[in-house]
N, C-alpha and C positions, 0 to 999 in steps of 0.2 A: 842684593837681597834687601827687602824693608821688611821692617813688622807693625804690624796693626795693634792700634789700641782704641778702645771703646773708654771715654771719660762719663764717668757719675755726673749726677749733678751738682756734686760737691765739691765736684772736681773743675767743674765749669765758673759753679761761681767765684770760685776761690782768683780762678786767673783771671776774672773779671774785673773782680774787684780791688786785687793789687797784682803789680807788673814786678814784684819784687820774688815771690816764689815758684815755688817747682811746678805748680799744675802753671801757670804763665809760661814756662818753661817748655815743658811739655807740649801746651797747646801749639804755641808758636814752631815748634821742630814737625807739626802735624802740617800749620798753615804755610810753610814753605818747602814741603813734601821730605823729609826726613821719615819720617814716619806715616803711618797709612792710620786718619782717624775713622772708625765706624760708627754709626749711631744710629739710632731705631727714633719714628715719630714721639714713640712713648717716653722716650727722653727728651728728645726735644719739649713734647708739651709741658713734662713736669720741670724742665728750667725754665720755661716762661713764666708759667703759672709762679714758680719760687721768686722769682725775679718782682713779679708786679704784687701776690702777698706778705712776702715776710721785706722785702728791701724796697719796696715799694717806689718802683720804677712803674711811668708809664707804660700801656697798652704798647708806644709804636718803640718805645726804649728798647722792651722786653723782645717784642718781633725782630728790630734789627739786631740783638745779640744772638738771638735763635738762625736769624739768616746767614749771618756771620759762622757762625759755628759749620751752622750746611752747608756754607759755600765751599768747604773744604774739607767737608769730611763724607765717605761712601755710608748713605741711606742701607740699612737693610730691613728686612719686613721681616718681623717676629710673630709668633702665633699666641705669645703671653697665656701661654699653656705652663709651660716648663716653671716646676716649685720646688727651689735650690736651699731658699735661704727663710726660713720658716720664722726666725727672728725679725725679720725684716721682709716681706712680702716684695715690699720696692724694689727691694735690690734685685728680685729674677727676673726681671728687664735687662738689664745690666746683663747679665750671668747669658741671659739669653742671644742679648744683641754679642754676645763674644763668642758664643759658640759657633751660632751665623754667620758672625764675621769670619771668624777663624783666626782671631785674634790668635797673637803670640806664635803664629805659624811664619816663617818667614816665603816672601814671594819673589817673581819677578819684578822690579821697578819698569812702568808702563810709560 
């Protein structure tokens, strides 16, 4: 059995940025299949866009951390209807891409 997880963007850049903590961690148990990563475009777009305004990485920095990320983790398509987290708007992306996914549900390993 594996379980799925859907990483934030905070969660992204943290393990981006140092290879010493737990989302590093995490990502890495994703990118050699321990775990099943999920993610939606709409996360993707908003760790590029984080990546090239606030840390101010280039345009092709930012794309190859995004390609990186999808190269090992299953795409799902959200309707960005669904309103979880009213404190925070952004996070029903998140909230959504895990429902999709079916995060936290355990699967067959494929």
């Amino acid at each position: 059995m594996q379980y799925t997880a859907v990483f934030d963007t905070n969660i992204l850049i943290s393990a981006l940025l140092s290879t010493n903590g737990n989302p590093f961690r995490c990502l890495a148990l994703a990118k050699i299949g321990q775990i099943e990563s999920a993610t939606c475009q709409e996360i993707m777009n908003e760790f590029g866009e984080k990546l090239v305004s606030k840390f101010k990485f280039s345009e092709e920095m930012a794309k190859a951390a995004v390609e990186e990320v999808r190269s090992f983790s299953r795409l799902v398509k959200i309707s960005s209807e669904l309103k979880a987290v009213p404190a925070d708007s952004d996070d029903d992306m998140v909230i959504e891409c895990a429902v999709v996914g079916s995060v936290g549900q355990p699967h067959e390993n494929h």
